[in-house]
Each structure stands twice: as structure tokens, then as C-alpha cells.
C-alpha positions as MATLAB code, in Angstrom:
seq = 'XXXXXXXXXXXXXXXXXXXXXXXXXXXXXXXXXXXXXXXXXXXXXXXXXXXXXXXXXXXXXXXXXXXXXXXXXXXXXXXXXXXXXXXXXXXXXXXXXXXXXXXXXXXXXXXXXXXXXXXXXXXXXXXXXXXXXXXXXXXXXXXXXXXXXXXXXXXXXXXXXXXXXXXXXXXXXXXXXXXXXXXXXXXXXXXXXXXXXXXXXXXXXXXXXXXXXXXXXXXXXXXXXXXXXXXXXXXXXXXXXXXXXXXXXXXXXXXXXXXXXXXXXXXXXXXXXXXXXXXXXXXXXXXXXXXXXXXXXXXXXXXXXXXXXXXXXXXXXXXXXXXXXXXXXXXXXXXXX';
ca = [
       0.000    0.000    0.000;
       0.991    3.818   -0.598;
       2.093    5.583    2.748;
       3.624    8.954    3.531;
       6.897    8.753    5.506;
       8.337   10.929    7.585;
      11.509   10.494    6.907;
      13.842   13.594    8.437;
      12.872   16.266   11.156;
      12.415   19.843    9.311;
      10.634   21.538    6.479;
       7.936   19.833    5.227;
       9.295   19.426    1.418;
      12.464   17.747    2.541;
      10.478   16.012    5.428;
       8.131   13.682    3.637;
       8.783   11.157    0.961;
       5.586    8.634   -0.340;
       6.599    4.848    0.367;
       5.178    1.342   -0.873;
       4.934   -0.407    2.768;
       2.891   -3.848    3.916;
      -0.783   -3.580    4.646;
      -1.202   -3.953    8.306;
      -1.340   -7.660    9.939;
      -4.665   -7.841   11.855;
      -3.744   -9.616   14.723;
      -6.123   -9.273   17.786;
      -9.531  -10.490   17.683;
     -11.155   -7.203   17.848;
      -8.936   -5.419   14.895;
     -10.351   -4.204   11.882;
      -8.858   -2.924    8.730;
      -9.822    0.289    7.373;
      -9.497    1.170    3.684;
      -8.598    5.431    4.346;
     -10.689    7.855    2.416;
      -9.136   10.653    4.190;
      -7.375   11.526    7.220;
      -6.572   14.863    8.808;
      -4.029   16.868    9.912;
      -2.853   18.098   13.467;
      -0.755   20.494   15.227;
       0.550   17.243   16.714;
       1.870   16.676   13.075;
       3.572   19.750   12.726;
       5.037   19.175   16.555;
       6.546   15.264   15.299;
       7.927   16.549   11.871;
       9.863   19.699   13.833;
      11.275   16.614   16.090;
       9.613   17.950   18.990;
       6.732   15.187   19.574;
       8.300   12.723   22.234;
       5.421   10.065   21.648;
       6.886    9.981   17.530;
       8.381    6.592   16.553;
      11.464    5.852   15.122;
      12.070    7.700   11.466;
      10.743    6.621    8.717;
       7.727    6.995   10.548;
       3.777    7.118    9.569;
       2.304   10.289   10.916;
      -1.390   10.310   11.213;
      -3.985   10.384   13.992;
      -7.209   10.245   12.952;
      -8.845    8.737    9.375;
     -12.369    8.346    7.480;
     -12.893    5.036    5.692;
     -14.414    2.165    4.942;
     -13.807   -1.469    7.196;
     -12.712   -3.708    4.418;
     -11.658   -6.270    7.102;
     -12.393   -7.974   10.165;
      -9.728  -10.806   12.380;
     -13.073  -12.759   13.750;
     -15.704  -13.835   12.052;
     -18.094  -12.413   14.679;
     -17.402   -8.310   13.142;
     -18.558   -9.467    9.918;
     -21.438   -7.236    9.901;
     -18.691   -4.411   10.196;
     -17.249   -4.723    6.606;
     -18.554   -1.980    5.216;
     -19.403    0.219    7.109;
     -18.011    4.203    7.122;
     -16.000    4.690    9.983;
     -14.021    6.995   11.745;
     -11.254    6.248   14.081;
      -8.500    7.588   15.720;
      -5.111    6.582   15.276;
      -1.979    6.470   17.222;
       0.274    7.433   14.066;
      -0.201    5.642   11.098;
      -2.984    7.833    9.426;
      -1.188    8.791    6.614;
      -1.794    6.110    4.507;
      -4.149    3.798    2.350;
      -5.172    1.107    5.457;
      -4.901    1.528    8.714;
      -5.624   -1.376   11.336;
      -7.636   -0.161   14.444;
      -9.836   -1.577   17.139;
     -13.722   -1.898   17.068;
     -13.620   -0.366   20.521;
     -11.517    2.748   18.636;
     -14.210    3.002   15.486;
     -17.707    4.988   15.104;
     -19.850    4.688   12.686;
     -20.712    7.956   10.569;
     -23.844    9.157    8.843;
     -23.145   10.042    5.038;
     -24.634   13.211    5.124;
     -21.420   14.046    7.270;
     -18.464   14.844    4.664;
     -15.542   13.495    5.484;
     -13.348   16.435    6.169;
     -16.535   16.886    8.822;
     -15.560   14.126   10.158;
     -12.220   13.902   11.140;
     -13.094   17.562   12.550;
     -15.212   15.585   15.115;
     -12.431   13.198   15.623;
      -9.940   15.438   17.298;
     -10.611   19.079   17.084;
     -14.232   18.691   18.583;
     -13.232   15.949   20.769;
     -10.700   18.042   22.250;
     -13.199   21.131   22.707;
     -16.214   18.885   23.807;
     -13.825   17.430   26.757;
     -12.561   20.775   27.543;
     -15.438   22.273   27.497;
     -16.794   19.253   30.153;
     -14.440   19.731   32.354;
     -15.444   23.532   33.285;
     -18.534   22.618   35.091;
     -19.362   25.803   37.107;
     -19.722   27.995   33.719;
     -22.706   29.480   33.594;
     -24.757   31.707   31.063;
     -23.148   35.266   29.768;
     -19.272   34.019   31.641;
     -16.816   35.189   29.407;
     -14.100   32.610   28.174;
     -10.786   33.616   26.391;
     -10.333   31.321   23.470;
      -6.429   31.061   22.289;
      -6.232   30.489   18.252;
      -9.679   30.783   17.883;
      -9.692   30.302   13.299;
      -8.214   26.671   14.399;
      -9.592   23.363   14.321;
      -9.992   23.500   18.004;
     -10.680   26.710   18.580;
     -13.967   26.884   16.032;
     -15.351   23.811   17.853;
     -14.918   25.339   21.160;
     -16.594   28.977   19.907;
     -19.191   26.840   18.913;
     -20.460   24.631   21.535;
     -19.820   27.835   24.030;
     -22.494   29.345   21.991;
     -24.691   26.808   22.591;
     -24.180   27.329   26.504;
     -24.862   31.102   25.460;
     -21.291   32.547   26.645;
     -19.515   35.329   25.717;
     -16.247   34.341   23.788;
     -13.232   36.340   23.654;
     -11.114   35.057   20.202;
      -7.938   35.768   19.562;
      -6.526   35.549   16.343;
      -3.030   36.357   14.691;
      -3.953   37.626   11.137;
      -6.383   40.828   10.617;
      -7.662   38.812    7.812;
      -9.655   35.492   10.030;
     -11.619   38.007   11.737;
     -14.615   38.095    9.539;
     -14.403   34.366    9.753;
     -14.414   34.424   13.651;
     -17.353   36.835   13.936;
     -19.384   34.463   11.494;
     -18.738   31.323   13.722;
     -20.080   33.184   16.661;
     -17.326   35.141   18.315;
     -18.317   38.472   20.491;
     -14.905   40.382   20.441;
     -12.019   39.423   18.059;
      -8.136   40.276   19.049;
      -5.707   40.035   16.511;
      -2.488   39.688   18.747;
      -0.192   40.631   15.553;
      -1.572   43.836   16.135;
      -2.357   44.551   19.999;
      -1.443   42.931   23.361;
      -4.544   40.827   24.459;
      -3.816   41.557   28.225;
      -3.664   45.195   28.249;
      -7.143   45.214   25.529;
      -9.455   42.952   27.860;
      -7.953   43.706   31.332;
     -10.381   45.204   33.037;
     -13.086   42.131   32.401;
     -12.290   38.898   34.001;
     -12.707   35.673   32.463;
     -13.942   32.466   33.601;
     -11.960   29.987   31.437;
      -8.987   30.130   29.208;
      -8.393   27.600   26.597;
      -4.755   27.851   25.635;
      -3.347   25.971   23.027;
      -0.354   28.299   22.580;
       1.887   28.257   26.490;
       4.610   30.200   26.986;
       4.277   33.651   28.574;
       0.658   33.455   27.822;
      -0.461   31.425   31.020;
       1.055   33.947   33.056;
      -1.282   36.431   31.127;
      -4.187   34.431   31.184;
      -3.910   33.824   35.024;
      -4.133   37.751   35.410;
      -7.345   37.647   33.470;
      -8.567   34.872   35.455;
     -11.744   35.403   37.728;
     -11.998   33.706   41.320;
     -13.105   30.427   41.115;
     -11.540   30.426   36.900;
     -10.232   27.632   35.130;
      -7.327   27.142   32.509;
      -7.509   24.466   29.859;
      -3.908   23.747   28.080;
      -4.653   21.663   25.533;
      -1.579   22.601   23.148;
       2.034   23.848   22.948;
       2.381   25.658   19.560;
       4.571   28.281   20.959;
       7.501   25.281   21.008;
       7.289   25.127   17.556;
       8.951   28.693   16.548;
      12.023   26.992   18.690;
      14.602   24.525   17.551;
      15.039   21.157   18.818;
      16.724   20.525   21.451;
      16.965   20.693   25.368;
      17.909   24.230   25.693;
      14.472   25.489   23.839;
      12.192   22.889   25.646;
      14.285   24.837   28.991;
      13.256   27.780   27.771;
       9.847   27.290   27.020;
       9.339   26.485   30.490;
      11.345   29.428   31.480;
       8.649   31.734   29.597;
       5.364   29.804   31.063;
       7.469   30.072   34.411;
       6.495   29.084   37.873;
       2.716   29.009   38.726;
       2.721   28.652   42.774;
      -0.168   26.092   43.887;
      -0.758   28.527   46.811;
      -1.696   31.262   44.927;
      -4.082   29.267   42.761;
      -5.308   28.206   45.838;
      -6.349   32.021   47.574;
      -9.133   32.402   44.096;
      -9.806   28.762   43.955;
      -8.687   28.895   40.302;
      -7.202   25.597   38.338;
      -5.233   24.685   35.260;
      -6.162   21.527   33.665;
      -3.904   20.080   31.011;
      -5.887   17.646   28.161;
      -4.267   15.362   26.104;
      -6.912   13.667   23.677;
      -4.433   10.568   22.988;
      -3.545    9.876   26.258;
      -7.700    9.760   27.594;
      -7.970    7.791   24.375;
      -5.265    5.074   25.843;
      -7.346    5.301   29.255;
     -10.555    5.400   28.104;
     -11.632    4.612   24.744;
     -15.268    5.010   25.631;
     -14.997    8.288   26.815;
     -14.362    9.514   23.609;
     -16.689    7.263   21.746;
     -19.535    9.069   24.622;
     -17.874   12.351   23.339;
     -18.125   11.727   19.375;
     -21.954   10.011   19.489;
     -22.992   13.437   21.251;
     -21.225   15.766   18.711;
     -22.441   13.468   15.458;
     -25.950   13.838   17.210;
     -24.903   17.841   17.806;
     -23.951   18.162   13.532;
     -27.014   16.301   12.828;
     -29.746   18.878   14.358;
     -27.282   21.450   12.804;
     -26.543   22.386   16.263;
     -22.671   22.524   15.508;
     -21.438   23.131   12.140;
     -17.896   21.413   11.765;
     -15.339   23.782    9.196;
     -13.392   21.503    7.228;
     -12.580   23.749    4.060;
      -9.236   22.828    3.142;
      -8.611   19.524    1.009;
      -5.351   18.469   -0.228;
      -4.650   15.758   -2.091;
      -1.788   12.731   -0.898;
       1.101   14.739   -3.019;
       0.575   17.716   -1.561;
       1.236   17.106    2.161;
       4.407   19.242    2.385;
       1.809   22.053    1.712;
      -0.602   20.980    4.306;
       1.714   20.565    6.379;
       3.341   24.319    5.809;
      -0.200   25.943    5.645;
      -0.693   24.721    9.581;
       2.162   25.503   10.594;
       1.926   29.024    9.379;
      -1.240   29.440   10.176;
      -2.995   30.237    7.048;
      -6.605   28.022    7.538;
      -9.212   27.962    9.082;
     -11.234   25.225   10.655;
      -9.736   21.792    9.173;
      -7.301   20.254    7.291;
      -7.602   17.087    5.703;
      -6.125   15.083    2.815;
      -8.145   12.869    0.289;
      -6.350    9.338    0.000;
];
């Protein structure tokens, strides 16, 4: 089968190469092969190419965390009435490619009507905001949340199922030119960063939640913001991407998100709450499956409206790939197989 290999750490031209590699060996009783339609893209993709994902195997290496497709095959004879049926899974790498074996505990069935780029928006991106947006259980209606790169995958899912709590959503964007598309998927006030200091603009109003997807020296500004009884969500690291590899820039990341004190989190009963969709995947698998049956349910009474926009086609990853990384889309990123 065809496959895209990462196959050095750096740009994304020199970084990929397409491969002929063996179609997965189903070898539990509950795997499943999956012929790929598509399968998306992640800042966790950008973070493994730059070198800087410690979960990445070995180079050459099949990126790849979530796919659309078709079961093609089952190991027992008891999933037979799974062949066939459109899927979507998530995938511990190995996404980039024309199978992938998963787990029937891993797989959801998905309604046609959903598109496929739709899809693999629910996968992660909403996944990620749906769990996030659980875990801040004292928010109530008109509490103002700060949403950090608010045009992204994970940022339009959480804009949208704050609206349906009827919050007020701070989004914060770096280019004057997504702000028209963050008013239109339901944010109150836009702040292009490129162009003013989000601290000093919404000071004077506390928030109630943060989701922050970028780190460095923006959790220290986000705790200012932060109301008593306020909660962080850090979901995402993309600030270690404009580093090198390397101990020294992982050291100074921390350096710029510096020390948060317990005890003075403690005097306004605020929190910070990391979330790492892979890792509750590992734990839990059902947890997400709870979390993707509510969100097809959520796209199917038009409730949410998943963005998946950009399609590229399997030669034109290194473009994906440099498109996310600079931060030129909005909503999702996906590639046809």
C-alpha cells in the first residue's frame, strides 16, 4: 500500500517522501482494517515533523492520527457485519496512509450526510473542545471565556459549543484577515495579537476559562485575566514550535510559562487543567466514543457546524503541512487518499 513517511525532522518538502509499505497484519480479535478515504491533519503533526513530539516513533515513521474510511476487514468472524461500514477512528500514528488497522472499541460509525473532512473535525478538534469544554462545570450563562487560536480546528469547535451554553467568547486571532471568519462562527470580540497585546485590551473584564493551546508567557497572562473560582484548559504547545530542537528550547519554554505557585491558585480557587486527547484515548476509549456520538448527534440537528474547508490531495502534504504551521486556515485540514 501507498504511505507517507516521515523520513527527516524539518521543512515539510524535505520532510516527507511517499513509500510502498505492507498492509497492516490484523492480529487481535477485535482489529479491523480500514481502507482510508481521508485523514486529517494536526498540530501534533507539525510538533513530530519539527522533532519535537516525544510520543513519535522511530524515522521513517507514519504520521497520522485520525482517518475516514471504509472497514474492508475484520480478524473474527463475529465483526462481519462491520465490513462496510463508514467509519471513523483515531489513530496512534499511522494515518497517513491507504489502510490503517484499528480496534472496534476505537471506530464509530458515521452518517453520510457528514463529509468526510466533517468528520475527522469531530475526531480530534471537537473531541478536544467537547472534553474541555466538560471539564469547566461551574460555567454558567453570559461568563466570558478567552479562546487562544480561535480560526483553528480547536478553537472553532470550542466557539461553537460555548455558543450553545450562550457565553460570551473572547477570540484571539493572529492575522487581521480570520476576523470576519471568527465573527461568522459566533465570536463576540475578536483580538488580533499581531496587532495589539490581548492583556492590556481585555484587562479590566475577568474571564472564567482560558483555553490555551499556545503556552509560553501566555499562562502567566491568562492567570491575570482569570476570575476567582476560573479555570485554565492547556490543551496545546504551539509556541515550542517557533524553537529549535533541542533541550535548551524545551528549557526555555518552560522558562517563559514560568512558575505558577499552587498557593496562589489556591487564595481564588482557580485551576489549570492540562488535556491530552491521545492519552484519555489510551485510558478510556469510551470516553471519547460518549464524546463523538454526542457531537455526530450535535452536527445532525445542525446544532454545531464542523469547518473543514481545506482539502489536499496525498502529493501535496508538504503544503498541508506548511499551511498549519503558518497558520494560514481555518477550521480543518484534511487530505483525500
Amino acid at each position: 500500500m501507498k504511505a507517507i513517511h516521515l523520513v527527516s525532522y524539518g521543512p515539510p518538502k524535505q520532510a516527507f517522501k511517499e513509500a510502498k509499505v505492507d498492509l497492516p497484519v490484523l492480529s487481535a480479535k477485535d482489529d479491523v482494517l480500514i481502507k482510508v478515504h481521508a485523514f486529517g491533519l494536526n498540530f501534533a503533526d507539525i510538533m513530530a515533523r519539527k522533532g519535537l513530539y516525544r510520543a513519535t516513533p522511530p524515522l521513517p515513521a507514519i504520521l497520522g492520527y485520525e482517518v475516514i474510511g471504509e472497514i474492508i476487514k475484520v480478524h473474527d468472524q463475529s465483526h462481519d457485519y462491520l465490513v462496510g461500514k463508514r467509519v471513523l477512528t483515531l489513530t496512534r500514528f499511522g494515518g497517513y496512509a491507504e489502510f490503517v488497522k484499528s480496534n472496534i472499541s476505537s471506530v464509530k460509525e458515521v452518517p453520510s450526510i457528514i463529509s468526510d473532512g466533517q468528520a475527522l473535525a469531530l475526531a480530534t478538534q471537537y473531541c478536544t473542545a467537547f472534553l474541555a469544554m466538560e471539564s469547566c462545570t461551574s460555567l454558567k450563562k453570559s461568563d466570558t471565556i478567552l479562546v487562544h487560536s480561535a480560526s483553528g480546528g480547536v478553537g472553532s469547535a470550542i466557539t461553537q459549543l460555548a455558543k450553545l451554553k450562550e457565553l460570551k467568547v473572547i477570540g484571539l486571532t493572529r492575522s487581521q484577515n480570520k476576523v470576519d471568519y471568527l465573527k461568522s462562527n459566533g465570536v463576540d470580540v475578536a483580538i488580533v495579537t499581531a496587532n495589539e497585546d490581548y492583556l492590556s485590551k481585555i484587562k479590566a473584564e475577568k474571564i472564567q476559562a482560558s483555553f490555551n493551546s499556545v503556552g509560553g508567557d501566555t499562562l502567566k497572562k491568562d492567570i491575570q485575566l482569570l476570575d476567582v473560582g476560573g479555570q485554565i484548559v492547556f490543551f496545546g504547545i504551539s509556541d515550542r514550535t517557533n524553537q529549535k530542537k533541542g533541550l535548551l528550547y524545551t528549557l526555555l519554554q518552560l522558562f517563559k510559562i514560568g512558575k505558577i505557585h499552587p498557593a496562589k491558585l489556591l487564595l481564588n480557587s482557580q485551576s489549570i487543567q492540562g488535556l491530552n486527547l491521545l492519552a484519555l484515548g489510551d485510558k478510556n476509549p469510551q470516553q471519547l466514543n460518549n464524546a463523538l456520538e454526542e457531537l455526530i448527534s450535535l452536527t445532525l440537528e445542525n446544532k454545531i457546524t464542523p469547518k473543514a474547508n481545506h482539502e489536499f490531495s496525498f502529493n501535496e502534504i508538504a503544503a498541508a503541512h506548511q499551511g498549519v504551521e503558518e497558520g494560514k486556515f481555518t477550521g480543518k485540514v484534511f487530505v483525500k487518499v
